[in-house]
C-alpha positions in Angstrom: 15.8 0.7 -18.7 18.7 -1.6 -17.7 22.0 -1.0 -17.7 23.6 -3.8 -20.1 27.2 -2.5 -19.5 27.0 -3.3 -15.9 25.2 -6.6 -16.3 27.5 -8.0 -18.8 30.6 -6.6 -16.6 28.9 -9.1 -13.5 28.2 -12.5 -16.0 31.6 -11.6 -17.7 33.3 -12.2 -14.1 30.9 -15.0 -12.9 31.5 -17.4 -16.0 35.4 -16.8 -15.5 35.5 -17.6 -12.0 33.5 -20.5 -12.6 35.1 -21.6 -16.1 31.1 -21.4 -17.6 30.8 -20.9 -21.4 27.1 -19.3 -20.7 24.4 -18.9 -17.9 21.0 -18.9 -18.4 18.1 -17.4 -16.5 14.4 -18.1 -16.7 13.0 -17.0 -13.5 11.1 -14.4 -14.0 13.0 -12.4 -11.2 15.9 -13.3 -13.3 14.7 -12.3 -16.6 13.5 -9.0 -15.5 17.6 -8.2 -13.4 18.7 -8.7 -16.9 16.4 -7.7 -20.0 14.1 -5.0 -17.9 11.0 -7.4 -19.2 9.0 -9.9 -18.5 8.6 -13.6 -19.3 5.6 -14.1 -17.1 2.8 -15.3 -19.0 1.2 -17.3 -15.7 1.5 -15.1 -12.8 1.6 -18.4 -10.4 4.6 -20.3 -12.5 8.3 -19.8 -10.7 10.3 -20.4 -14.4 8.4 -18.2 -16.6 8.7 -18.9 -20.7 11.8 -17.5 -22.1 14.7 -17.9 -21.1 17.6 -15.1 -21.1 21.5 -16.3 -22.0 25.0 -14.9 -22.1 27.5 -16.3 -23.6 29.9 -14.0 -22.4 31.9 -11.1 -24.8 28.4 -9.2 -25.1 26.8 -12.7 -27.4 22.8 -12.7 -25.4 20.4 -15.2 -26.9 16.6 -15.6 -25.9 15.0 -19.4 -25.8 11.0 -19.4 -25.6 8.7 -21.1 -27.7 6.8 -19.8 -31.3 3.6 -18.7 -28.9 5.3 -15.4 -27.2 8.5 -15.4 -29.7 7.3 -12.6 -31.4 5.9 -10.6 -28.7 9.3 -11.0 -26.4 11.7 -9.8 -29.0 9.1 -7.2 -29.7 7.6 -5.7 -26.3 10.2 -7.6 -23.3 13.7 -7.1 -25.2 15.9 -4.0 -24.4 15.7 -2.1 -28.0 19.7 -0.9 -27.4 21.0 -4.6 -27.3 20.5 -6.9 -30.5 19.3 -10.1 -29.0 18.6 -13.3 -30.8 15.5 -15.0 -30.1 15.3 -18.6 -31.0 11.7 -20.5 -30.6 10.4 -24.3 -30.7 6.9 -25.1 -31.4 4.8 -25.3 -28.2 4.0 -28.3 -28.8 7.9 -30.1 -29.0 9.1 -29.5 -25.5 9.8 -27.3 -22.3 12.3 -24.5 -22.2 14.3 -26.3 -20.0 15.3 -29.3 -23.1 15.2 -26.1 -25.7 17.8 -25.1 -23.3 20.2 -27.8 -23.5 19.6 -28.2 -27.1 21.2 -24.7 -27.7 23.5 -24.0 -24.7 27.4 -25.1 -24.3 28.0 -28.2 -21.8 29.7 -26.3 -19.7 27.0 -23.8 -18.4 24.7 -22.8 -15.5 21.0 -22.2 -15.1 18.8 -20.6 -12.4 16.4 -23.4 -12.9 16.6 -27.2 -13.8 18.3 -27.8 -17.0 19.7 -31.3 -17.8 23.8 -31.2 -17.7 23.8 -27.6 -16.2 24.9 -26.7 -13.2 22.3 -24.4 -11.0 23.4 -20.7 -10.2 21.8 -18.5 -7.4 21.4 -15.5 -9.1 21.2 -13.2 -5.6 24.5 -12.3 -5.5 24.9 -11.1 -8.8 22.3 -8.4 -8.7 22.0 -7.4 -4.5 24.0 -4.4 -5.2 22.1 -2.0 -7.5 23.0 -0.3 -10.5 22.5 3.4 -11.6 19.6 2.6 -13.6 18.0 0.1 -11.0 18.2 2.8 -8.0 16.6 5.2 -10.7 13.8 2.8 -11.4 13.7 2.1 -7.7 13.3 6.1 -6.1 10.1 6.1 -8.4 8.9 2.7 -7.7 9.0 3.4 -3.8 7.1 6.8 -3.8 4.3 5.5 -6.0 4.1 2.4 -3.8 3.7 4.6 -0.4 1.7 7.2 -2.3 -0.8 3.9 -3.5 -1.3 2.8 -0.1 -1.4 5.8 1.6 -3.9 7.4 -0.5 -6.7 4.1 0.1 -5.3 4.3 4.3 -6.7 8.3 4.4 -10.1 6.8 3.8 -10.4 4.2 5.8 -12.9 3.7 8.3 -14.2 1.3 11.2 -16.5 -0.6 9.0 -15.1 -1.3 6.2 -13.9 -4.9 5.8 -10.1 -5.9 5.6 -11.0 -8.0 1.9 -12.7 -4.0 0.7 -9.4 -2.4 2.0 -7.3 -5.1 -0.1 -9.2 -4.9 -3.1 -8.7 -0.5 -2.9 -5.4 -1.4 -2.3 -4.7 -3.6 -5.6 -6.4 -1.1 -7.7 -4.3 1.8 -6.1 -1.3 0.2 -7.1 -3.0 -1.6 -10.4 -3.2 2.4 -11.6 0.3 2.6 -11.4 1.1 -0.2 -13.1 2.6 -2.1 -10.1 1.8 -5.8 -9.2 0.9 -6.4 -5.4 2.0 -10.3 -4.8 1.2 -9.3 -1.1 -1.2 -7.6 0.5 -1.8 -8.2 3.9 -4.7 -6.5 6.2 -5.3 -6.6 9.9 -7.9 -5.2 12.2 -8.1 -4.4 15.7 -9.0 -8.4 16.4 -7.1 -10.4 13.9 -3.4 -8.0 14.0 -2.9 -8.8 17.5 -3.5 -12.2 17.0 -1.4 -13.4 13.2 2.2 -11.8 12.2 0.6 -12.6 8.3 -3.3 -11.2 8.8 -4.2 -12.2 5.0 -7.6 -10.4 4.6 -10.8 -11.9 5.7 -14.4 -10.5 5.8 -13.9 -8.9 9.5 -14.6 -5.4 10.3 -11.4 -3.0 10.8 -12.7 -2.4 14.0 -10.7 0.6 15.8 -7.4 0.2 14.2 -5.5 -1.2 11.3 -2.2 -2.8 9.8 -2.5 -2.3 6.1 0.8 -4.4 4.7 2.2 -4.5 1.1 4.6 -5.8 -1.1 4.6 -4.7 -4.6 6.4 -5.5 -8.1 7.5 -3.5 -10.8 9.9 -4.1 -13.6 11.0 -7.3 -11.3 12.1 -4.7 -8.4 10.1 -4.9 -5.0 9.0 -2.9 -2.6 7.4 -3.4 0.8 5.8 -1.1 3.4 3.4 -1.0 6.4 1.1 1.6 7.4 -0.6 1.6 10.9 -3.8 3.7 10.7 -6.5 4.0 14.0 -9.6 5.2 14.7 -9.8 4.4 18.6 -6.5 2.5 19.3 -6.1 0.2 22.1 -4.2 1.9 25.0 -0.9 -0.4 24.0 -0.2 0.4 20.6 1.7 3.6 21.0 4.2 1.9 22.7 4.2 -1.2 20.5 4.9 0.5 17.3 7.6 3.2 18.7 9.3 -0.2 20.2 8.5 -1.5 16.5 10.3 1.6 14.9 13.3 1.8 17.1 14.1 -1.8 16.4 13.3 -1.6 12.6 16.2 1.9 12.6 18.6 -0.6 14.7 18.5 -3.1 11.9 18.9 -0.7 9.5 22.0 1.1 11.6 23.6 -2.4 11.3 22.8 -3.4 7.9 25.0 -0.1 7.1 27.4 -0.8 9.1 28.3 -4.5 8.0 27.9 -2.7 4.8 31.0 -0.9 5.2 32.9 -4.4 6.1 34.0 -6.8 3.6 32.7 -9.3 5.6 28.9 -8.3 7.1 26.7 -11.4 7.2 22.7 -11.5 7.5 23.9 -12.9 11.3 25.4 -9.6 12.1 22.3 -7.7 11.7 20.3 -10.3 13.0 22.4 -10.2 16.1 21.9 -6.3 16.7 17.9 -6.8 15.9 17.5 -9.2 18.9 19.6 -6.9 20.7 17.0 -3.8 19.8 13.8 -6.0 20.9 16.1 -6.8 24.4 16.8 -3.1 24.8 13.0 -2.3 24.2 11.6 -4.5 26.5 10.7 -6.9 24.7 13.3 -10.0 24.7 12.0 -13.0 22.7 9.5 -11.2 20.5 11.9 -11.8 17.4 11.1 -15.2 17.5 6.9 -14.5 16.5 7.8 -13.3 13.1 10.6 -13.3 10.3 12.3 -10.0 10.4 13.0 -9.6 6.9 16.4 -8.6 4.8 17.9 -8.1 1.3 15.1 -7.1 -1.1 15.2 -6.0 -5.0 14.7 -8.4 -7.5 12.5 -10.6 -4.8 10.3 -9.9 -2.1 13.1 -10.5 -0.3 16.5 -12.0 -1.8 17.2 -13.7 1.9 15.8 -13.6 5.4 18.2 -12.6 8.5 18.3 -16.0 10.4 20.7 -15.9 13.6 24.2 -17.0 12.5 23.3 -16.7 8.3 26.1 -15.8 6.0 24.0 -14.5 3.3 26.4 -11.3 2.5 25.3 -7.6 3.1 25.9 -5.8 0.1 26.4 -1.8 -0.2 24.6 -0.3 -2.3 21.6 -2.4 -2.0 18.1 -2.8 -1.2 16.9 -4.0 2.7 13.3 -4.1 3.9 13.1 -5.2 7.7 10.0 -5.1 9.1 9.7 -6.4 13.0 6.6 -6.9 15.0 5.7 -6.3 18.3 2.6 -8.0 18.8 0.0 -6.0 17.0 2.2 -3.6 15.5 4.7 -3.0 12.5 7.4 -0.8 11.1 8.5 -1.5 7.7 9.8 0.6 4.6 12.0 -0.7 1.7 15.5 1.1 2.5 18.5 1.6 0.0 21.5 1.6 2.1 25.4 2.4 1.7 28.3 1.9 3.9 28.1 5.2 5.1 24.2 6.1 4.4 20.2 5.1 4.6 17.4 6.7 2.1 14.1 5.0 2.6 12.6 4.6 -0.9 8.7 3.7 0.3 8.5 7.2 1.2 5.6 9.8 -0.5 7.1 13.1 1.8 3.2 12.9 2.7 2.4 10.8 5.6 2.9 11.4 9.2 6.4 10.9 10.8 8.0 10.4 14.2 12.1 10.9 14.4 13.5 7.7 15.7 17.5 7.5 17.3 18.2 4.1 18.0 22.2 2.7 17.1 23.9 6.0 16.3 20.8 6.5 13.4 18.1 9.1 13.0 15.1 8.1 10.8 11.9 9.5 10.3 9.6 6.4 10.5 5.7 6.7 9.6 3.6 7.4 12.5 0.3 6.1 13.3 -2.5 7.8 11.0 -5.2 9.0 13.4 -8.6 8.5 10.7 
């Protein structure tokens, strides 16, 4: 369910400010911030095969081509909204020149059209409607509840590529899409930030890493699970946690400012890993940022101004080498509520930056 009131309320103000007669979006991100559906036939292409337009004053119109015409306006369109679908034969042309066949000069497009202009769609949708915190609350428990339910039967021997296929058909029979899934073992998580499964043994412990898709909305977690841990990973993942609360402590607090960059929360992470011991370690790994309608809509880098929007979706996820703390958090200006969260895995409360969280502890198998 999306909520078209507040969607056409954000491209109403976007083509004013930018004197546009219509935007268009095809990426299938995109497509699903503003129709609920999909228009992802290959799961591999970045512009799927309809394309979604306003035309401001509540006028929508869908482009695609005679194959998926049909089944769109049928199966991908929201039933409340009359939208217009318009096809070309498969064989005539792209969606891009089907496009610019039908759409006013003066217009934008999230992907390459000839004579439009490009929009970034990220800050139209960061901060998250009624509907798409809704979708998101069920989203994130079904996610944790996916993974955590294949981590409780883990064991030493099984091989990280095993864990990763339990772990797709977990989430597959819940109707969410895993476009990662990530798997370490005692040798390969010290040793790669990304352990993308291999045929290795889990050995005695594990990092079991996801991010999953639903209704475009994405959601990320990490679960740490051991059987006989090395003598250091206790203190790596607590370090891990308190750093991961510190971002999120000053992602709500730029929040609440008109003017909170990406920078500023980057700033108080490197700060965290400093305060923890261990000064530097930021620089092994990405530490995440704005998530929702992408994996992640931008990455903290130091001095970014990529805006930190309240009510809106952050998933930071720092290593320490060999360990992880990550959850998909929706945060306020004056509040946190981690969404990845089933109420049914192990917890530790963390204080770090004026926050308390409970963070997922390590699973002893």
């Amino acid at each position: 369910m999306v909520d078209i009131d507040d969607r056409e309320g954000r491209l109403d103000r976007f083509l004013a400010e930018g004197g546009y007669e219509a935007v268009w979006f095809a990426r299938p991100n995109a497509f699903a911030w503003l129709t609920g559906g999909s228009n992802r036939v290959d799961g591999d292409a970045s512009v799927g095969d309809a394309a979604a337009g306003y035309l401001g004053d509540g006028e929508w119109t869908v482009v695609t081509n005679n194959i998926e015409a049909a089944r769109i306006a049928a199966e991908e369109l929201p039933a409340e909204l009359s939208m217009s679908v318009a096809a070309d034969d498969w064989y005539e042309g792209d969606l891009a020149a089907s496009v610019a066949a039908r759409s006013p000069t003066h217009a934008a497009a999230d992907f390459d059209v000839p004579g439009l202009d490009t929009v970034d769609p990220t800050r139209l949708r960061l901060r998250l409607g009624d509907d798409d915190l809704a979708a998101y609350r069920d989203l994130g428990r079904e996610v944790a509840l996916a993974v955590e339910t294949v981590c409780r039967e883990l064991q030493p021997g099984d091989t990280e590529h095993e864990v990763a296929a339990g772990l797709r058909i977990s989430l597959a029979g819940r109707n969410i899409e895993a476009p990662v899934v990530l798997v370490g073992g005692s040798e390969r998580a010290p040793e790669y930030r990304h352990p993308t499964p291999t045929d290795a043994a889990l050995g005695d412990y594990a990092l079991v890493i996801v991010t999953a898709r639903r209704g475009g909305l994405h959601a990320s977690c990490t679960r740490t699970v051991a059987f006989d841990p090395p003598e250091w990973l206790a203190e790596r993942h607590r370090a891990a946690q308190r750093v991961e609360t510190a971002a999120l402590a000053a992602t709500r607090d730029a929040a609440g400012r008109d003017d909170g960059t990406a920078g500023d929360v980057f700033d108080a992470i490197r700060e965290a890993y400093a305060e923890e011991g261990y000064d530097g370690e930021w620089r092994e790994h990405h530490q995440g940022g704005a998530t929702g309608y992408a994996g992640r809509e931008w990455f903290a880098r130091p001095d970014s101004d990529a805006p930190v929007a309240s009510e809106a979706a952050y998933a930071w996820n720092p290593t320490v080498q060999g360990a992880k703390s990550e959850d998909t958090a929706y945060v306020t200006d004056d509040a946190v509520e981690v969404l990845t969260d089933s109420g049914r895995w192990p917890t530790d409360t963390v204080d770090a930056a004026g926050l308390t969280l409970q963070r997922p502890a390590i699973l002893e198998n």
